[in-house]
C-alpha positions as CSV (number, residue, x, y, z in Angstrom):
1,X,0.0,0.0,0.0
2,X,1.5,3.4,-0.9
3,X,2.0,6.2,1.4
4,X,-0.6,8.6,-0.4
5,X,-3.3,5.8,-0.3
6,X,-2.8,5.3,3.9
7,X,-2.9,9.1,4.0
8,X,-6.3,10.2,5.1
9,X,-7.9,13.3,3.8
10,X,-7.6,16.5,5.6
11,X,-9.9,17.2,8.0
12,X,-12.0,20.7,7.2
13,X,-12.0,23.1,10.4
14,X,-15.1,23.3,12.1
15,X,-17.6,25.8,11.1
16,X,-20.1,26.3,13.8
17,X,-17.3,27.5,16.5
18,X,-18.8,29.0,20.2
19,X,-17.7,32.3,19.0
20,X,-19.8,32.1,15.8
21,X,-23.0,31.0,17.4
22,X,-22.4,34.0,19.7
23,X,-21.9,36.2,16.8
24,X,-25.5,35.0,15.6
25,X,-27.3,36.1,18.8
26,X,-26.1,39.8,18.4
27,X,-26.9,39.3,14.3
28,X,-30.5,38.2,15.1
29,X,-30.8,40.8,17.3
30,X,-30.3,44.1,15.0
31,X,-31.8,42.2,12.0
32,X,-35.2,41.9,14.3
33,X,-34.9,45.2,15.6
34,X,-34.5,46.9,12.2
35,X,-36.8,45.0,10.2
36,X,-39.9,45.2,12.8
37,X,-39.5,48.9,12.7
38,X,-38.5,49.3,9.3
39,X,-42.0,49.4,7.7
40,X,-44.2,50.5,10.8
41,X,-42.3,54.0,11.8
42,X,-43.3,55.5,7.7
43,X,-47.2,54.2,9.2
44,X,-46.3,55.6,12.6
45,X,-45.4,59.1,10.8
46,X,-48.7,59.2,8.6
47,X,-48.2,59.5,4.6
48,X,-47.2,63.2,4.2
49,X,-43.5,61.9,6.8
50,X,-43.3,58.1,5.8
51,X,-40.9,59.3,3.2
52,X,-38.9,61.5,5.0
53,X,-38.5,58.4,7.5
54,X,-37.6,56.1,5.4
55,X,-34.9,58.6,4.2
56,X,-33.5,59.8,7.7
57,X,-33.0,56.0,8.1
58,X,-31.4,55.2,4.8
59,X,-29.1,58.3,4.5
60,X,-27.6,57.9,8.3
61,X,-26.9,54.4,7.4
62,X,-24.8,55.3,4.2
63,X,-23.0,57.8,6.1
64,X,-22.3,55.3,8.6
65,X,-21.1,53.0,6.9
66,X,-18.6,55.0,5.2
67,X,-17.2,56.5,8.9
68,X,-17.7,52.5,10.5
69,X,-14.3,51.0,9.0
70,X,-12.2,54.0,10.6
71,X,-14.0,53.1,14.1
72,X,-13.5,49.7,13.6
73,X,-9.7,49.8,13.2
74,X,-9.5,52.0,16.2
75,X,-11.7,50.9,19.3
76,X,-12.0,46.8,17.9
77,X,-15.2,44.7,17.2
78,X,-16.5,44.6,20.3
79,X,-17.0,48.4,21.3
80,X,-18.1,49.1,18.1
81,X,-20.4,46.1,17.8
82,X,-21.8,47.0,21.3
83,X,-22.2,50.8,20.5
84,X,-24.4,50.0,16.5
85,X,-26.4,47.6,19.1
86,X,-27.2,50.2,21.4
87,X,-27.7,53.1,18.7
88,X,-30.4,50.7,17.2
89,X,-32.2,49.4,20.3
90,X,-32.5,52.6,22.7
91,X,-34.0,55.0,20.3
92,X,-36.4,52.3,19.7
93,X,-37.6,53.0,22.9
94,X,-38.4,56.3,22.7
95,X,-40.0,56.5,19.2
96,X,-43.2,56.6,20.3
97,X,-42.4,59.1,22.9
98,X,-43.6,62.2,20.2
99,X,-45.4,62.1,16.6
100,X,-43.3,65.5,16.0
101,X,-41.6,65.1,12.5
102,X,-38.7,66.1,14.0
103,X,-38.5,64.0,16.8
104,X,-39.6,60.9,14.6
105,X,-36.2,61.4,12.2
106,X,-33.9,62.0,15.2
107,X,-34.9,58.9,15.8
108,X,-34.3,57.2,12.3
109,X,-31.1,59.0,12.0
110,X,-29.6,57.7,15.0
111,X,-31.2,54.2,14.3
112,X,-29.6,54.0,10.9
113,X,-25.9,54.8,12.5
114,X,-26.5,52.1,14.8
115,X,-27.7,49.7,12.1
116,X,-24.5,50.9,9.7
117,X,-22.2,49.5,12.9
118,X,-23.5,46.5,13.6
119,X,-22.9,45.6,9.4
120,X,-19.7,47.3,8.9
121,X,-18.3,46.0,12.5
122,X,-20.4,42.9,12.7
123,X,-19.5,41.9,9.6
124,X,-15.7,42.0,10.3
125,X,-15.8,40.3,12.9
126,X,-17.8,37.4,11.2
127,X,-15.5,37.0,8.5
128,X,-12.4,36.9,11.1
129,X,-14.6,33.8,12.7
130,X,-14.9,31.6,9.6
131,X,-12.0,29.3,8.1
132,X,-11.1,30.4,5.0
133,X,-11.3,27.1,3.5
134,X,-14.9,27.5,4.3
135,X,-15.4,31.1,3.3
136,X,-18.0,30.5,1.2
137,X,-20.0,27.8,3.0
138,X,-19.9,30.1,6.0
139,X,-21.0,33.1,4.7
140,X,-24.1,31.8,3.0
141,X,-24.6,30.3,6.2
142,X,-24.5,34.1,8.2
143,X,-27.1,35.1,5.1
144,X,-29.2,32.3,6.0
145,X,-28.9,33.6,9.7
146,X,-29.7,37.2,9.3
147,X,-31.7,36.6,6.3
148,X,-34.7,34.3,7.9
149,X,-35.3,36.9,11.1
150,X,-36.0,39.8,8.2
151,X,-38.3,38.0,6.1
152,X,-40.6,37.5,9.7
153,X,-39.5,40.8,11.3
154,X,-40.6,42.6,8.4
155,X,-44.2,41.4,8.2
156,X,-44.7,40.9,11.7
157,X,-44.0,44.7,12.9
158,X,-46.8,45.3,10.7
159,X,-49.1,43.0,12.3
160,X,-48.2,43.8,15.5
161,X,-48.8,47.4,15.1
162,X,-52.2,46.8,13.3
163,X,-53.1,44.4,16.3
164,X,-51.8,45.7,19.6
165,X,-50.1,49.1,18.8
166,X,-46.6,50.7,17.5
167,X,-45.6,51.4,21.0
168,X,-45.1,47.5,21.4
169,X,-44.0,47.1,18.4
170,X,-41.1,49.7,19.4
171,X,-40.4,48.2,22.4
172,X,-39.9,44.7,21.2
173,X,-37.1,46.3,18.7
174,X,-35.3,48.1,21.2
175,X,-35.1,45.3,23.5
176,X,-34.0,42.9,20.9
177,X,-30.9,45.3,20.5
178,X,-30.4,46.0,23.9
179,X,-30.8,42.2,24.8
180,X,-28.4,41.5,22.4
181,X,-25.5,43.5,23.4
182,X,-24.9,40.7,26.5
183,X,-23.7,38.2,24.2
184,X,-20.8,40.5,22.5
185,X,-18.0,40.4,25.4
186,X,-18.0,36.9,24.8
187,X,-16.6,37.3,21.1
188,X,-13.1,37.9,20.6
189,X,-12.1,41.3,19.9
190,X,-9.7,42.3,17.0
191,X,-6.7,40.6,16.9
192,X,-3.6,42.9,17.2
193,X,-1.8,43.5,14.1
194,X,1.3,45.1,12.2
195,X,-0.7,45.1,9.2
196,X,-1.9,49.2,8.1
197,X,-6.1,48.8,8.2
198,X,-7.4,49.1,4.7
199,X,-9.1,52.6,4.6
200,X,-12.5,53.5,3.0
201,X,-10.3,55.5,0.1
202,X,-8.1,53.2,-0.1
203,X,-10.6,50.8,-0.8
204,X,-12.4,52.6,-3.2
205,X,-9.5,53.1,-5.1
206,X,-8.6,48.9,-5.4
207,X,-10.2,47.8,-8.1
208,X,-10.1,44.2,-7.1
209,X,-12.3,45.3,-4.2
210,X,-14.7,47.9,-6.5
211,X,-15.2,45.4,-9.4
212,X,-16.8,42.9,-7.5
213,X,-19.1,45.7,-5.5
214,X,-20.0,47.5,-9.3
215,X,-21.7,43.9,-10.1
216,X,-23.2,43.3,-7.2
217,X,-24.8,47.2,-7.1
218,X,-25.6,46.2,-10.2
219,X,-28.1,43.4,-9.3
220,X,-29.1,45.0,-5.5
221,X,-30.5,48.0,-8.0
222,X,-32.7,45.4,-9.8
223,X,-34.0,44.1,-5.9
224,X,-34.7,47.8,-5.2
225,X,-36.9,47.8,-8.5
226,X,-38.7,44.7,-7.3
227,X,-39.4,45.5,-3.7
228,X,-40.6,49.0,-4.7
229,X,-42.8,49.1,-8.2
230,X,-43.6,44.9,-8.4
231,X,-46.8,46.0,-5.9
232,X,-47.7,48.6,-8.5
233,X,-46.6,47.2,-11.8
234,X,-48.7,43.8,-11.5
235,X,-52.5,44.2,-12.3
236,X,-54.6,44.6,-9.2
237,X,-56.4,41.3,-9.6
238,X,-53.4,39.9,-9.1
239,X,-52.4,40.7,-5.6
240,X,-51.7,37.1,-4.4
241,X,-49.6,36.9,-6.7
242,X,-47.4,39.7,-5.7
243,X,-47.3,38.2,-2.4
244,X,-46.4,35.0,-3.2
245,X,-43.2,36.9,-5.6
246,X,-42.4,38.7,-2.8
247,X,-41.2,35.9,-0.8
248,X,-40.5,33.8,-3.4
249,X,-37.9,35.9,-4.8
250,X,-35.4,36.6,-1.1
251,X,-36.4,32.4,-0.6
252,X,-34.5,31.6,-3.7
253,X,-31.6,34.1,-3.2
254,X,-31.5,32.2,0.3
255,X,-31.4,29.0,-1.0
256,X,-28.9,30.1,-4.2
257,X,-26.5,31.6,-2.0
258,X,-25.9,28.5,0.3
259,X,-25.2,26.4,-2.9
260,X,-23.0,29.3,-4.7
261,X,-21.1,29.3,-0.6
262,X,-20.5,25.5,-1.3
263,X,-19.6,25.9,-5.0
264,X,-17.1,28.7,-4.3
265,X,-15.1,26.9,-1.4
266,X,-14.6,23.8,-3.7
267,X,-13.7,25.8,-7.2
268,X,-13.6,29.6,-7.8
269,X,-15.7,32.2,-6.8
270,X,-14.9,34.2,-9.6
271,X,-16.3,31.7,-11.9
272,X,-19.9,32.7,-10.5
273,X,-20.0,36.2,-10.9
274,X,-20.7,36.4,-14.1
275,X,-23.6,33.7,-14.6
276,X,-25.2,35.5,-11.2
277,X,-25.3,38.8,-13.1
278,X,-26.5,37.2,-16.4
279,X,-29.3,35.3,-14.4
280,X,-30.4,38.4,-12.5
281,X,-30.5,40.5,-15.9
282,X,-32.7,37.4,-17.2
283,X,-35.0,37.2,-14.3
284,X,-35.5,40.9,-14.9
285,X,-36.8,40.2,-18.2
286,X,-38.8,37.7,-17.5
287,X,-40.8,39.4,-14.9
288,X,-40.8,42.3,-17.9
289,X,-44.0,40.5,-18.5
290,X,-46.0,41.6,-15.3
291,X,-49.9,40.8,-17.2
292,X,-48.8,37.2,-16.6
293,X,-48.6,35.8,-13.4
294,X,-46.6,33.0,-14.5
295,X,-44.2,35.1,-16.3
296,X,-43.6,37.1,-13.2
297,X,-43.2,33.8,-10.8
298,X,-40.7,32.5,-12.9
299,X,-39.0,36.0,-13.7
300,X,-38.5,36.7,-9.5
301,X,-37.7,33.2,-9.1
302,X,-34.5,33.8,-11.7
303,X,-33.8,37.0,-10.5
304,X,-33.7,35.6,-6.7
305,X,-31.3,33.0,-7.8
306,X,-28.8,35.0,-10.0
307,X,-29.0,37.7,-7.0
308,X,-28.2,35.2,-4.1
309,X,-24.9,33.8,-6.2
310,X,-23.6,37.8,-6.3
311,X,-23.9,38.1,-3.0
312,X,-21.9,35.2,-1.9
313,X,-19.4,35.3,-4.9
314,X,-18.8,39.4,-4.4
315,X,-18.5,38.9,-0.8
316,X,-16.3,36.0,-0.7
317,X,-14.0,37.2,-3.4
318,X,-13.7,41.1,-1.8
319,X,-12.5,39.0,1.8
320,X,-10.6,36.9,0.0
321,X,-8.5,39.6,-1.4
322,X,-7.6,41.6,1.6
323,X,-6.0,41.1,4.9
324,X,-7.9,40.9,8.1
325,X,-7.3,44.5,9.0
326,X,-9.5,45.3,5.7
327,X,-12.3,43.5,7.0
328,X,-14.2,46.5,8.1
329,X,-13.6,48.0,4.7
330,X,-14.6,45.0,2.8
331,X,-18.1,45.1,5.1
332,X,-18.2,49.0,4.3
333,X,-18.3,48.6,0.8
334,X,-20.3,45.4,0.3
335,X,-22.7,47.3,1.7
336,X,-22.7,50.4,0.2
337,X,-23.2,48.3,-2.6
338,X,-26.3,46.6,-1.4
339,X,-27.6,50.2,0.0
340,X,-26.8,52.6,-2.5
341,X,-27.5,49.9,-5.1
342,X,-31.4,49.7,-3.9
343,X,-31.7,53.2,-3.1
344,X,-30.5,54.1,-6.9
345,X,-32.7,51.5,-8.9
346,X,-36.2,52.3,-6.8
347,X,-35.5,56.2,-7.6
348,X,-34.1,55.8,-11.1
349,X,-37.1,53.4,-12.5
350,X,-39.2,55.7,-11.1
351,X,-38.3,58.4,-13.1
352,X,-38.2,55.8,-15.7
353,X,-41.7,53.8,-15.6
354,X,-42.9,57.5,-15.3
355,X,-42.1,57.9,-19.1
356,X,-41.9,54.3,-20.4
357,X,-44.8,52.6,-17.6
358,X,-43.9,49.6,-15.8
359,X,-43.6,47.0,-18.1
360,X,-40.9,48.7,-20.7
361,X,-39.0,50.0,-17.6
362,X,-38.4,46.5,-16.6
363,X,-36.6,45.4,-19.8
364,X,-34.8,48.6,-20.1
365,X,-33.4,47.6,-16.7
366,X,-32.6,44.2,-17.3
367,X,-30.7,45.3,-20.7
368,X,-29.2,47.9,-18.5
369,X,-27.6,45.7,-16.0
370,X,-25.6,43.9,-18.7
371,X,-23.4,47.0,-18.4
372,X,-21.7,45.5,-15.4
373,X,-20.9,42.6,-17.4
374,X,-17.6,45.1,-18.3
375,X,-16.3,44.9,-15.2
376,X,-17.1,41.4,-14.3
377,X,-15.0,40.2,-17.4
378,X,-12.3,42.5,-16.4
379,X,-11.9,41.1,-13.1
380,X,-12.6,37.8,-14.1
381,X,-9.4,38.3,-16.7
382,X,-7.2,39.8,-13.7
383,X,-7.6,37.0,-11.4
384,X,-6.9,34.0,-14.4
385,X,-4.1,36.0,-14.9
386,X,-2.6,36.3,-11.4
387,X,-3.5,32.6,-10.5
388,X,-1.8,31.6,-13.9
C-alpha cells in the first residue's frame, strides 16, 4: 500500500465554533430590531413623513457605513459592535415618545448609524470567525442567519402594530438590540496586528475590491426595483400573486447563496460572478412580462437566484482579497453596494416607468444591468491572470 493511499484526507475546520454562534445572537438581534421597525415607523409618521422616514434612516446608514471601518480599526469589534447595538435598540424605545416630524427622524437617524455598525463592524468580525477554506460555505450560512429573522420581522412589525399598537412594536425592537448587546463580550475582539487597516479611500480606489461591488450594485439595484414598483406594476387582480413573488424571490436568493457558498469553497468564486449577473439580468426580463402571473413567478424566481450567487461570490472574493485588517472596509463597501445599489434602482425606475410605464422599464433595466458585465470580465481576466 502506498503512502498517499494510507494518507487520510484532511480534516476541514469546524464551522459552527462557540464564537460564531455568539456572533448569531447579536446578528438576530439588529436584524429583528431593524426590520420590525422598518415598515411600521413610515405608518407611525402618517403618509405626508413616511418618506422622509424612510430617508433619515437610509441616509444615516450610508454615512455610517462609510465612517464605520475608521471606528472599527480603532476601538475593535466589540465596542463598536456594542455601541451600533445600542444606537439601534435605545431610540427604539423612545419613538413613540412624540409624533413630532422632527422627533420621529432623530430617531431614524440615529437608528440608521446604529444599524451601519452593527454591518460594517459585525461583519468584520464574522468574516475573522470563519475558516477560510470554508469562506463561502460560511457566509451563505450568516445570510441564512440574518436573512430568515427579516423576512418575519418585516411582516410581523406590521401585524403587531395593526393588532396591539406601534408602542409595542417599538419596544420589542429596542429590546432585541439592547438584549443583544450581552452576548458581544464573549466574542473575541480584534486581533492585534502590524498590518496598516485598509481605509475607506483606499478601498475605493482597489479595483479588485470595486469590481466585484459594481456587479453586485448592479443586481441590488434590480431588488430595489422589485421590492418598490412589483406591488404597483402587476394588475390589481393579481395581488396574491405579488405576495407570493415577494417571498419567493429573497427564498431563492436564500437557497442560491448557500449552494453558490458551497460551489465557491470547492472551485472559484470568480467563476460565479458572471452567470449571477447574467441570471439576474434574465429574471428581470422575464418578470418584464407583469400581465402574466406565471411570467412574473418565474421571472423573480430567476432573478432571486442569480441575486443570491452575487452576494456570496462578491462577498467571498472582496475578503478573500484583503488582509484581516481590511475586514471592516470590505463590510463597508459590500454594503454600500447593497444600499446605495437599492436606493438608486427604486428612484431611477421611477423616473423611468414614469415615461416608459412599468412593463418597458423592466426590460430597459434588465438590458441595462448587462453593463456591469464590463467589469465582471475584467476582473474575471485579472484573477486568471494572477493565478496563472
Amino acid at each position: 500500500m502506498t503512502t498517499a493511499a494510507m494518507t487520510p484526507p484532511t480534516a476541514q475546520p469546524p464551522l459552527l465554533t462557540r464564537p460564531l454562534m455568539l456572533r448569531f445572537v447579536s446578528m438576530v438581534g439588529a436584524s429583528v430590531s431593524f426590520f420590525l421597525l422598518l415598515s411600521v415607523v413610515p405608518r407611525y409618521a402618517t403618509a405626508s413623513g413616511a418618506g422622509l422616514a424612510t430617508g433619515a434612516l437610509m441616509l444615516a446608514t450610508v454615512l455610517g457605513e462609510l465612517a464605520a471601518p475608521r471606528l472599527v480599526a480603532r476601538y475593535g469589534y466589540r465596542v463598536a459592535l456594542i455601541a451600533g447595538l445600542a444606537l439601534l435598540g435605545a431610540p427604539a424605545l423612545a419613538l413613540t415618545a412624540s409624533r413630532d416630524m422632527a422627533w420621529i427622524v432623530a430617531i431614524c437617524l440615529v437608528r440608521g448609524l446604529g444599524f451601519a455598525l452593527t454591518l460594517v463592524a459585525g461583519g468584520a468580525l464574522t468574516a475573522s470567525l470563519i475558516p477560510a477554506g470554508r469562506r463561502g460555505e460560511g457566509l451563505a450560512l450568516v445570510g441564512v442567519v440574518s436573512g430568515v429573522p427579516s423576512l418575519i420581522a418585516l411582516p410581523l412589525g406590521v401585524w403587531l402594530a395593526a393588532h396591539v399598537g406601534c408602542t409595542a412594536v417599538a419596544v420589542t425592537a429596542g429590546v432585541a438590540a439592547l438584549a443583544a448587546i450581552a452576548s458581544v463580550p464573549g466574542l473575541p475582539d480584534r486581533e492585534s496586528t502590524t498590518e496598516k487597516p485598509v481605509g475607506m479611500v483606499a478601498g475605493l480606489r482597489t479595483a479588485a475590491l470595486t469590481r466585484p461591488a459594481v456587479v453586485f450594485a448592479t443586481t441590488a439595484l434590480a431588488t430595489g426595483v422589485i421590492v418598490t414598483f412589483l406591488p404597483l406594476a402587476v394588475p390589481a387582480a393579481y395581488t396574491g400573486v405579488v405576495a407570493a413573488a415577494l417571498f419567493i424571490q429573497p427564498a431563492a436568493s436564500t437557497a442560491a447563496r448557500w449552494l453558490a457558498g458551497r460551489y465557491g469553497d470547492r472551485h472559484d468564486p470568480a467563476r460565479l460572478v458572471l452567470p449571477s449577473l447574467a441570471l439576474s439580468s434574465s429574471g428581470m426580463l422575464i418578470t418584464a412580462l407583469t400581465a402574466s402571473p406565471v411570467a412574473v413567478l418565474a421571472g423573480v424566481t430567476v432573478f432571486g437566484i442569480g441575486f443570491g450567487i452575487a452576494q456570496n461570490a462578491t462577498l467571498t472574493l472582496m475578503y478573500a482579497r484583503v488582509p484581516a485588517s481590511g475586514y471592516g472596509t470590505v463590510s463597508a463597501l459590500w454594503n454600500l453596494a447593497y444600499d446605495g445599489g437599492m436606493g438608486v434602482g427604486a428612484v431611477g425606475f421611477g423616473a423611468l416607468a414614469g415615461r416608459t410605464g412599468y412593463a418597458p422599464a423592466f426590460a430597459v433595466t434588465a438590458v441595462l444591468m448587462l453593463v456591469a458585465v464590463i467589469p465582471a470580465m475584467r476582473d474575471r481576466r485579472t484573477s486568471a491572470t494572477k493565478k496563472d
